[in-house]
NUDO-753845 format. One record per atom (N, C-alpha, C): atom name; x, y, z. Coordinates in nm, 3 decimals, decimal comma. Example, Ala and Ser with C-alpha at 12.3 -4.5 7.8 and 13.67 -1.06 7.14 Angstrom:
% NUDO-753845
+------+---------+---------+---------+
: site :      c1 :      c2 :      c3 :
+------+---------+---------+---------+
:    N :   1,319 :  -0,569 :   0,780 :
:   CA :   1,230 :  -0,450 :   0,780 :
:    C :   1,320 :  -0,330 :   0,780 :
:    N :   1,285 :  -0,225 :   0,708 :
:   CA :   1,367 :  -0,106 :   0,714 :
:    C :   1,290 :   0,003 :   0,787 :
+------+---------+---------+---------+
END
This chain:
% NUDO-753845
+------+---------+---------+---------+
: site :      c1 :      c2 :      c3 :
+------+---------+---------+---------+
:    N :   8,615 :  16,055 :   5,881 :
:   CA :   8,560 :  16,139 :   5,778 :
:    C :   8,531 :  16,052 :   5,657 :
:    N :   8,402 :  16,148 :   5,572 :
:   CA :   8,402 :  16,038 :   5,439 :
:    C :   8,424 :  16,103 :   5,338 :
:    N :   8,477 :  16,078 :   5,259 :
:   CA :   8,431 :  16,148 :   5,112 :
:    C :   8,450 :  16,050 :   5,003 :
:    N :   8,377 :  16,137 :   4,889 :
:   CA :   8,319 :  16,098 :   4,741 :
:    C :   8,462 :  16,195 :   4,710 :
:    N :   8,560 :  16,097 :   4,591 :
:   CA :   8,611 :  16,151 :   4,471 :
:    C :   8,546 :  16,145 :   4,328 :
:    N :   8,552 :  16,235 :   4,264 :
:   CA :   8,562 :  16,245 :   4,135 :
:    C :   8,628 :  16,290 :   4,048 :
:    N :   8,697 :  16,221 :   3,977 :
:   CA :   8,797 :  16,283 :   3,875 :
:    C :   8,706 :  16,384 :   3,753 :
:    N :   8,757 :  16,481 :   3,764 :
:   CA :   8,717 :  16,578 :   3,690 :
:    C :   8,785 :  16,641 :   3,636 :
:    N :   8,688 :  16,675 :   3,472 :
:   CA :   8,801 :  16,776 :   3,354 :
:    C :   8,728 :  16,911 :   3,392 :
:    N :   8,635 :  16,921 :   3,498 :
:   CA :   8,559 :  17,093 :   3,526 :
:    C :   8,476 :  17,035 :   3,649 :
:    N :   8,440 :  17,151 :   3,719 :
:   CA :   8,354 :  17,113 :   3,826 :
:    C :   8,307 :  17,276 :   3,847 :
:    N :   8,224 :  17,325 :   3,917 :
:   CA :   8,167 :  17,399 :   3,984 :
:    C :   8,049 :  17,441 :   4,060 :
:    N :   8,035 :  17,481 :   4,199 :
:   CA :   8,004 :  17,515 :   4,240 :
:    C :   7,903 :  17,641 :   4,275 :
:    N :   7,771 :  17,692 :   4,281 :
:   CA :   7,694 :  17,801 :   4,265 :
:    C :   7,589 :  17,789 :   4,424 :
:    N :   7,544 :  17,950 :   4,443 :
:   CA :   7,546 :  17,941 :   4,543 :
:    C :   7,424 :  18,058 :   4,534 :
:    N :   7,301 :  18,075 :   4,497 :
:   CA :   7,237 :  18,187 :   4,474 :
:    C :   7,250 :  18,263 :   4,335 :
:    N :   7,262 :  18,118 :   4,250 :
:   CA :   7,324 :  18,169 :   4,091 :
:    C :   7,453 :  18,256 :   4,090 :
:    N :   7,547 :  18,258 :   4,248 :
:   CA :   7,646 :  18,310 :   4,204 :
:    C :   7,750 :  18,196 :   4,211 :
:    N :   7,872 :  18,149 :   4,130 :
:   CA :   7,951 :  18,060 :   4,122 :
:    C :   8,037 :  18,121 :   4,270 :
:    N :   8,052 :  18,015 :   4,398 :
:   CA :   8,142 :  18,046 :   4,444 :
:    C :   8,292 :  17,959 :   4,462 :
:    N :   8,264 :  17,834 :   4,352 :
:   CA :   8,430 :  17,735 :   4,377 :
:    C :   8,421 :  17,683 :   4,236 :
:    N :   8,534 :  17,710 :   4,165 :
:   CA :   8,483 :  17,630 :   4,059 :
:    C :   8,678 :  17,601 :   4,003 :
:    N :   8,640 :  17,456 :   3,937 :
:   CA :   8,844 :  17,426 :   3,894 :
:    C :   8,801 :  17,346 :   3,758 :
:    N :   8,942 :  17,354 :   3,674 :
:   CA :   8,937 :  17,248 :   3,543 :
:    C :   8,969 :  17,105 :   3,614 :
:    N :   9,063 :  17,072 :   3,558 :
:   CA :   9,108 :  16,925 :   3,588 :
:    C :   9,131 :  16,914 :   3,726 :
:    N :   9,098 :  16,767 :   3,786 :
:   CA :   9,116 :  16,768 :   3,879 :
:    C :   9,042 :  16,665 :   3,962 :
:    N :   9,016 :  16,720 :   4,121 :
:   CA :   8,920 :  16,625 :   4,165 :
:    C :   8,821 :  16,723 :   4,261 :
:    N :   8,638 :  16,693 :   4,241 :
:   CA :   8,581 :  16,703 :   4,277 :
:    C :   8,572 :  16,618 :   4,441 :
:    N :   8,587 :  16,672 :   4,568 :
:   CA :   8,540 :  16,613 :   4,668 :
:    C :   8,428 :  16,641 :   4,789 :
:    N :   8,373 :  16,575 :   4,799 :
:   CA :   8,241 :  16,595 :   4,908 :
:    C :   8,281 :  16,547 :   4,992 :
:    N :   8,267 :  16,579 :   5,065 :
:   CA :   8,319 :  16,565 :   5,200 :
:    C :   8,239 :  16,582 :   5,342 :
:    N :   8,225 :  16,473 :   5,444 :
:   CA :   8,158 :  16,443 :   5,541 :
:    C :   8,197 :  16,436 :   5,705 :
:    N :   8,215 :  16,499 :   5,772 :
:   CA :   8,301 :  16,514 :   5,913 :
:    C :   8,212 :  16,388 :   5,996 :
:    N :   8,259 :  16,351 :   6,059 :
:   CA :   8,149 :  16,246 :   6,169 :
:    C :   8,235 :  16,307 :   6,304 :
:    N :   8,097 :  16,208 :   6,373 :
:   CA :   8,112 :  16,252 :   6,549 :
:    C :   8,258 :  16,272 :   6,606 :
:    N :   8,337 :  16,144 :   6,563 :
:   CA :   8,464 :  16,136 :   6,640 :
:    C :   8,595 :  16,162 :   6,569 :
:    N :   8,557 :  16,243 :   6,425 :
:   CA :   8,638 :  16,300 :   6,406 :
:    C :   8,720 :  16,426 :   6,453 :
:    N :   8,826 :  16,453 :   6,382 :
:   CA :   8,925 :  16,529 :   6,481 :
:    C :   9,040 :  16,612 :   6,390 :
:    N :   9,076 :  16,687 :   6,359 :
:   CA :   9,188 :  16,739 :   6,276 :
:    C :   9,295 :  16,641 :   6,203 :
:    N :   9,326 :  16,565 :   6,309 :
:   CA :   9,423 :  16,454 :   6,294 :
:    C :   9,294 :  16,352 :   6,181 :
:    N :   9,248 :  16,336 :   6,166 :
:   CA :   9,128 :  16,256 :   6,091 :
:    C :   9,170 :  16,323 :   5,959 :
:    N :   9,125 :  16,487 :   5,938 :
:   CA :   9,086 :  16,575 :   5,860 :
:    C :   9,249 :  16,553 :   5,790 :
:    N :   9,336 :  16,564 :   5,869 :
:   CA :   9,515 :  16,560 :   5,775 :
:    C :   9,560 :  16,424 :   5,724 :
:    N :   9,470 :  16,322 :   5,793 :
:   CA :   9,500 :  16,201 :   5,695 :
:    C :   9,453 :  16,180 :   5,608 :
:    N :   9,320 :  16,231 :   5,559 :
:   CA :   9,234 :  16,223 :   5,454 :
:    C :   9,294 :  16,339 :   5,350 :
:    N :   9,326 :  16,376 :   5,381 :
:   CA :   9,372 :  16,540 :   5,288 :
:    C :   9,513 :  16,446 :   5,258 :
:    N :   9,614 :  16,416 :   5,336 :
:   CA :   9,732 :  16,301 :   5,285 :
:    C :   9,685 :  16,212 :   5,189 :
:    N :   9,603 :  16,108 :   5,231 :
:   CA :   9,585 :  16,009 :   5,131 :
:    C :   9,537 :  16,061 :   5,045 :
:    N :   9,450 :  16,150 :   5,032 :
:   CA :   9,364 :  16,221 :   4,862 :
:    C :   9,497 :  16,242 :   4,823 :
:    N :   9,613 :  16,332 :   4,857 :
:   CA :   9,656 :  16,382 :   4,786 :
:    C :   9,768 :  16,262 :   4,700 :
:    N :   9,778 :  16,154 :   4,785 :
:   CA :   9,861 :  16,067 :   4,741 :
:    C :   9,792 :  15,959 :   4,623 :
:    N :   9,671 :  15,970 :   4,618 :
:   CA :   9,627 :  15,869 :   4,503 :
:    C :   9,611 :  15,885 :   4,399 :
:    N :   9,682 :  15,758 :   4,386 :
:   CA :   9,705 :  15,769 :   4,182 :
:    C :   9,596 :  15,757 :   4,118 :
:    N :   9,501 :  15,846 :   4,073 :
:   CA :   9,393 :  15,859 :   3,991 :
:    C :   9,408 :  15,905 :   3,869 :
:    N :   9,546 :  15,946 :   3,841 :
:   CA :   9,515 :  16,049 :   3,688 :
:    C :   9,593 :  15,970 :   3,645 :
:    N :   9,589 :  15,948 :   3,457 :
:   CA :   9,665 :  15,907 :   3,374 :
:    C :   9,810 :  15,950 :   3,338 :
:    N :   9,899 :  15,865 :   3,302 :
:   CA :  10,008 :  15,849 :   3,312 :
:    C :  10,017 :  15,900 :   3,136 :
:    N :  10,175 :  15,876 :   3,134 :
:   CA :  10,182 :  15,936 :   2,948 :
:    C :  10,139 :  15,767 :   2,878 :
:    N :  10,145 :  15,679 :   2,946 :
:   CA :  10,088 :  15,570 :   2,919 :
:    C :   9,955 :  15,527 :   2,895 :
:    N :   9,918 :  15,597 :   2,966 :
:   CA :   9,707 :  15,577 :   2,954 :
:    C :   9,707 :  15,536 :   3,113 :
:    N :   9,768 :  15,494 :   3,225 :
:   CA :   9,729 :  15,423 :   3,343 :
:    C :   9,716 :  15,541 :   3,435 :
:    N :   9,641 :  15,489 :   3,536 :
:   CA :   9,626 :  15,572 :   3,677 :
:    C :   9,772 :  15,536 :   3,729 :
:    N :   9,886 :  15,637 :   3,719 :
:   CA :   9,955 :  15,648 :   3,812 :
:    C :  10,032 :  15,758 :   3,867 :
:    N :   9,945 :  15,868 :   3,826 :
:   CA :   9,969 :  15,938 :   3,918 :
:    C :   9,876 :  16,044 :   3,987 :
:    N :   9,933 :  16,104 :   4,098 :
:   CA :   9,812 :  16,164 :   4,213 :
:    C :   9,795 :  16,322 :   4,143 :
:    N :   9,666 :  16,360 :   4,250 :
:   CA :   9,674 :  16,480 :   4,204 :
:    C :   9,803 :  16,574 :   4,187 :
:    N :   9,867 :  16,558 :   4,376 :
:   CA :   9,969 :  16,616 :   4,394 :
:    C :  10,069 :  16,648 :   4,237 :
:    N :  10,095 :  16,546 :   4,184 :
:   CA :  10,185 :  16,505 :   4,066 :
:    C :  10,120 :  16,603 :   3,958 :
:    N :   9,988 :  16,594 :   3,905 :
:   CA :   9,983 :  16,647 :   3,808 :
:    C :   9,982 :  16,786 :   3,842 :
:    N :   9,974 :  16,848 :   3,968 :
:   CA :   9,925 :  16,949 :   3,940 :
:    C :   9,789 :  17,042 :   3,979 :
:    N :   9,739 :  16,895 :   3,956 :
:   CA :   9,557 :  16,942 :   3,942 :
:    C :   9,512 :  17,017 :   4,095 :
:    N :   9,377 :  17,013 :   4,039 :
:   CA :   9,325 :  17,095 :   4,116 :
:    C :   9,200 :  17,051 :   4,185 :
:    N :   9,126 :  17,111 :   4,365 :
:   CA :   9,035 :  17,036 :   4,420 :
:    C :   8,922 :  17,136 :   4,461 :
:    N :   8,815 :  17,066 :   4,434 :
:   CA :   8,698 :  17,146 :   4,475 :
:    C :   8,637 :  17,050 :   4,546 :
:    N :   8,621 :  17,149 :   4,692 :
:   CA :   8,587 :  17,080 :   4,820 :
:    C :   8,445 :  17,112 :   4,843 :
:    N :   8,361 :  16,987 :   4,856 :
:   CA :   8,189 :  17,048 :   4,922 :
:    C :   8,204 :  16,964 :   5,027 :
:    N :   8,127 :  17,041 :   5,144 :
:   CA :   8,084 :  17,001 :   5,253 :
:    C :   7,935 :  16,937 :   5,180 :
:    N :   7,928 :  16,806 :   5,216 :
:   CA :   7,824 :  16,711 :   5,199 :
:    C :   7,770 :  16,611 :   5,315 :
:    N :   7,718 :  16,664 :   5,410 :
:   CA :   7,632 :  16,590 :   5,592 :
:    C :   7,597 :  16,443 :   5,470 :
:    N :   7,542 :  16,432 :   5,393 :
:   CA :   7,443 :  16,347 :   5,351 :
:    C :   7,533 :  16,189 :   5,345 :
:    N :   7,653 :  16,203 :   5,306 :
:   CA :   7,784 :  16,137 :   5,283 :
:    C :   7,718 :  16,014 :   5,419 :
:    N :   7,710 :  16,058 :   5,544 :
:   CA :   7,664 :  16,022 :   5,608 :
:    C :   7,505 :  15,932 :   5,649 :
:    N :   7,432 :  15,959 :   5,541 :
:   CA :   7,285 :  15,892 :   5,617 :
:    C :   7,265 :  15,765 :   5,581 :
:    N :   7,186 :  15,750 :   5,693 :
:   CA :   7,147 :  15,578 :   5,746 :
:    C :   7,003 :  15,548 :   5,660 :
:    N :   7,056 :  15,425 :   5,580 :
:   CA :   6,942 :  15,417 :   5,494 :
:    C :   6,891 :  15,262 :   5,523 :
:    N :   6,931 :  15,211 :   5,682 :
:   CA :   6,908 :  15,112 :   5,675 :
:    C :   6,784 :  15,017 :   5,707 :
:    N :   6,686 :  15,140 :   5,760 :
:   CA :   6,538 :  15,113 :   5,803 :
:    C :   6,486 :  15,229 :   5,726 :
:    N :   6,380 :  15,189 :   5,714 :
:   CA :   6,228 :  15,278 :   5,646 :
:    C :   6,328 :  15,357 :   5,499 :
:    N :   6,224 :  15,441 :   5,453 :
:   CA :   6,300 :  15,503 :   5,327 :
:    C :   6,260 :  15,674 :   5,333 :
:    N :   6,323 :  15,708 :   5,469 :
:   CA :   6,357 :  15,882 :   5,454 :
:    C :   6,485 :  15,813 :   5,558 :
:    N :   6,615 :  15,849 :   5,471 :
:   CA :   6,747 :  15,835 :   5,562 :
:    C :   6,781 :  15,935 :   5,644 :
:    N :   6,835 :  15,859 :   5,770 :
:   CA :   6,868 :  15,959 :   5,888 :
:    C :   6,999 :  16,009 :   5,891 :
:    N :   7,052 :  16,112 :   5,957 :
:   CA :   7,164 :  16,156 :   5,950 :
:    C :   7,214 :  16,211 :   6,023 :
:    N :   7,184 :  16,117 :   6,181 :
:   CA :   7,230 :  16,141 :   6,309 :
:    C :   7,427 :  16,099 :   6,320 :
:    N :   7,440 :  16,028 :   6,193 :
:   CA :   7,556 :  15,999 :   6,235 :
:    C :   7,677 :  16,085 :   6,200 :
:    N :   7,610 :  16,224 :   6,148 :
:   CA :   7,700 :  16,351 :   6,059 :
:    C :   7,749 :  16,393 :   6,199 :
:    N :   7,856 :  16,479 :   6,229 :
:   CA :   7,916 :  16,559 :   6,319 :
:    C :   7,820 :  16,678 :   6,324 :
:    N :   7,792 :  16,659 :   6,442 :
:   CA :   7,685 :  16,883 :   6,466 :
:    C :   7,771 :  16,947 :   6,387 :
:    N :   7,707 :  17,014 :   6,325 :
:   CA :   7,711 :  17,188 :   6,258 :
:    C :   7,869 :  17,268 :   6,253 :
:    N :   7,865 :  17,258 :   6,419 :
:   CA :   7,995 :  17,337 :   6,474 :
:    C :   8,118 :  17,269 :   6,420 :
:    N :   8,108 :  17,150 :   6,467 :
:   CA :   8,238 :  17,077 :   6,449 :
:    C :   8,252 :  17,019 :   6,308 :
:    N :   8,121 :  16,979 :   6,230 :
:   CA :   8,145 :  16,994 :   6,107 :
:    C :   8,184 :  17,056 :   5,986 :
:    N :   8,178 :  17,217 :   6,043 :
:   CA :   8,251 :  17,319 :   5,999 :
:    C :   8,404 :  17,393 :   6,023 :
:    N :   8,437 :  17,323 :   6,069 :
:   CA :   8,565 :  17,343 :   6,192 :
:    C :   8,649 :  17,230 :   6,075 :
:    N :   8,595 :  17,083 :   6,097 :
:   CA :   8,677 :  17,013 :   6,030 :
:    C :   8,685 :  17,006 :   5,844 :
:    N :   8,560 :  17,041 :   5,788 :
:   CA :   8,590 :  17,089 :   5,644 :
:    C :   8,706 :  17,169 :   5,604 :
:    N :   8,708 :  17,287 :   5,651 :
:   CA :   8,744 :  17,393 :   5,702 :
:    C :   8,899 :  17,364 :   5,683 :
:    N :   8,944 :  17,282 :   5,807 :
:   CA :   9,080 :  17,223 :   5,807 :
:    C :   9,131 :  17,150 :   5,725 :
:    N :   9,021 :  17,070 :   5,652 :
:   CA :   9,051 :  16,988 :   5,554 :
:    C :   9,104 :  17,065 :   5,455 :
:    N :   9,035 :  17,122 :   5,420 :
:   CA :   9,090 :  17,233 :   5,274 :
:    C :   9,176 :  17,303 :   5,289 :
:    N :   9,232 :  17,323 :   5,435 :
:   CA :   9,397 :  17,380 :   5,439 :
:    C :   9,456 :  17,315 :   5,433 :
:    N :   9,467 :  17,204 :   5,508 :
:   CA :   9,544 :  17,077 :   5,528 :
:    C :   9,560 :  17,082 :   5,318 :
:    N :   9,492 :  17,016 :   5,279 :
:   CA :   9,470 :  16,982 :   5,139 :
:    C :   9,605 :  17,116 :   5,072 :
:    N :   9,572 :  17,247 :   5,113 :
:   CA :   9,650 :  17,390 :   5,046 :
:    C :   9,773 :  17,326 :   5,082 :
:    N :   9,834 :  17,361 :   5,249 :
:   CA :   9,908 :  17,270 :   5,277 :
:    C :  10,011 :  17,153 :   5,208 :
:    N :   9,963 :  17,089 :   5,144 :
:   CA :  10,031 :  16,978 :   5,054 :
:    C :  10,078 :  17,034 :   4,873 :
:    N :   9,994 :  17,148 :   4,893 :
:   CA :  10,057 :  17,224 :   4,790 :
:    C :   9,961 :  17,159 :   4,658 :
:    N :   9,863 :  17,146 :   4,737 :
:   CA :   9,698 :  17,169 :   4,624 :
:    C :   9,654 :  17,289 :   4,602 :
:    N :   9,595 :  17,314 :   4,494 :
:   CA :   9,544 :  17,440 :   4,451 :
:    C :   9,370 :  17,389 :   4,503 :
:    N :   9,284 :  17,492 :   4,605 :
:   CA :   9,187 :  17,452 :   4,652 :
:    C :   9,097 :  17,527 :   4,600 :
:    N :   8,961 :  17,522 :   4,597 :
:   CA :   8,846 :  17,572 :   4,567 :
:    C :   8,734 :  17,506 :   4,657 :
:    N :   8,628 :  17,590 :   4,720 :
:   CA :   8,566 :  17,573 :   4,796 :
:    C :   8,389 :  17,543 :   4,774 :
:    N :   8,298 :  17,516 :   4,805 :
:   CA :   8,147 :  17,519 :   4,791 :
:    C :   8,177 :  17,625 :   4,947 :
:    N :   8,025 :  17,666 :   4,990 :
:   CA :   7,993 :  17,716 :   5,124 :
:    C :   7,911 :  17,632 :   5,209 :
:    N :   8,003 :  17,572 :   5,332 :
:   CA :   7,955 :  17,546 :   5,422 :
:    C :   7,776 :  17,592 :   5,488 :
:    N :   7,712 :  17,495 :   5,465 :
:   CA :   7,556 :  17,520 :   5,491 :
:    C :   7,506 :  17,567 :   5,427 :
:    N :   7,559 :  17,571 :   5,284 :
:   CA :   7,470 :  17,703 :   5,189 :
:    C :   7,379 :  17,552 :   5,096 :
:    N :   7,261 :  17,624 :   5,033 :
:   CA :   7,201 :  17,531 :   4,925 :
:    C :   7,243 :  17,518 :   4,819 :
:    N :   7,385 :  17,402 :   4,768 :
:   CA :   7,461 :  17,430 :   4,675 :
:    C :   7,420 :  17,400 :   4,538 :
:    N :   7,434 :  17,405 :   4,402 :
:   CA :   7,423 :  17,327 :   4,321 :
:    C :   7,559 :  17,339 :   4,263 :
:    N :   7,586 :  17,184 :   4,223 :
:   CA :   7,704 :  17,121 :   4,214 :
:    C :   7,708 :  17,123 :   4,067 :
:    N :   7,822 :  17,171 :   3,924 :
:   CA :   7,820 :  17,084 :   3,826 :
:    C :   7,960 :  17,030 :   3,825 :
:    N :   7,959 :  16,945 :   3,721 :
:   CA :   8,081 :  16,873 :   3,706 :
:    C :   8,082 :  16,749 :   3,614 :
:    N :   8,194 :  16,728 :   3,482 :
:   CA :   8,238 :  16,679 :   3,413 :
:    C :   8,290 :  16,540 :   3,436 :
:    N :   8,263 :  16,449 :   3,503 :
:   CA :   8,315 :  16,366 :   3,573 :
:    C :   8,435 :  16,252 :   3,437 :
:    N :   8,557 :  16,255 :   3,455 :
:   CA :   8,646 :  16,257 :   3,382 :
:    C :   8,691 :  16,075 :   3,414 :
:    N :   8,623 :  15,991 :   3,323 :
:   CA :   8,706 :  15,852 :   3,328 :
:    C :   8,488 :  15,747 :   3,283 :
:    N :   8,408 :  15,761 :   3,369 :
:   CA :   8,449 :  15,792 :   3,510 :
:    C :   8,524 :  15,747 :   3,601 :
:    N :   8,544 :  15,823 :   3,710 :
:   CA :   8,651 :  15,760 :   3,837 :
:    C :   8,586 :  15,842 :   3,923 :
:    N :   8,511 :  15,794 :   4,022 :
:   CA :   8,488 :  15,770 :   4,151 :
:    C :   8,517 :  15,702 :   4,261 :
:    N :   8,569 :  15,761 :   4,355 :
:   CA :   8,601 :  15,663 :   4,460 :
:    C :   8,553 :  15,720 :   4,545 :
:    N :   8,527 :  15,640 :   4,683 :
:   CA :   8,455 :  15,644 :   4,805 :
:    C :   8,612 :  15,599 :   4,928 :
:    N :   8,599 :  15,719 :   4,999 :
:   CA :   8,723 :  15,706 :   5,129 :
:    C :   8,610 :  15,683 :   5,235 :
:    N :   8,692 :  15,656 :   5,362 :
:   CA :   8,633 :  15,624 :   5,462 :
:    C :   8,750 :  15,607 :   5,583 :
:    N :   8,769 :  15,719 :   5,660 :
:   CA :   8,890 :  15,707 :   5,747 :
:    C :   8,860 :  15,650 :   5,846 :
:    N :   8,740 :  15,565 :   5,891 :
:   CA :   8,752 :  15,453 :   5,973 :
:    C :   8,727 :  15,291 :   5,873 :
:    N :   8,753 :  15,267 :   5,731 :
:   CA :   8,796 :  15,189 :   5,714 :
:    C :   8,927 :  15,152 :   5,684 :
+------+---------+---------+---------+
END
């Protein structure tokens, strides 16, 4: 699986001008299922998010995780996380997981994520989302559970 973090002081989610996921502090994640992912994929990625030290300390430093503060996650399903931009310039995105199983493993992710005793918020699976969000540092990071 892949995903985009963003540390965020707001984020939300809209869906037909109606808001359907929206959190204050926290972390924004997009999130990408591939072919040979698997649940077991989906609970290590939901582990490590929850374990990284991204938020400031009473010191000023990143050291501690969401889990720690508290915060809170807003999950988008994002196929694109995925495309191949390595010939011509319209990227392909044969390497996303089909539909089915890409929805299956989001899905799990964001329990898995509840699970650890995150407060979750969702985008909709296949819907045409528009995303906002406050991006807080910035701090972005890029996972990759086959690196």
């Amino acid at each position: 699986m892949r995903a985009l973090l963003q540390r965020v002081t707001q984020a939300a989610v809209t869906v037909d001008e109606e808001v359907v996921g929206q959190i204050d502090s926290g972390l924004l994640i997009l999130v990408c299922a591939m072919p040979d992912d698997d649940t077991a994929t989906a609970d290590k990625l939901a582990l490590k998010i929850s374990k990284l030290r991204l938020f400031k300390d009473e010191a000023g430093k990143m050291n501690l995780s969401l889990a720690q503060t508290g915060g809170n996650a807003l999950v988008v399903s994002q196929f694109t996380l995925a495309a191949d931009t390595r010939r011509g310039t319209r990227p392909g995105f044969s390497y996303a997981a089909k539909p089915e199983l890409a929805r299956a493993l989001y899905e799990h992710f964001a329990t898995a994520l509840r699970e650890l005793d995150i407060t979750v918020e969702t985008g909709r699976f296949g819907a045409d989302m528009s995303v906002a969000l406050t991006n807080d540092g910035p701090v972005t990071i890029w996972l990759d559970t086959d690196d």
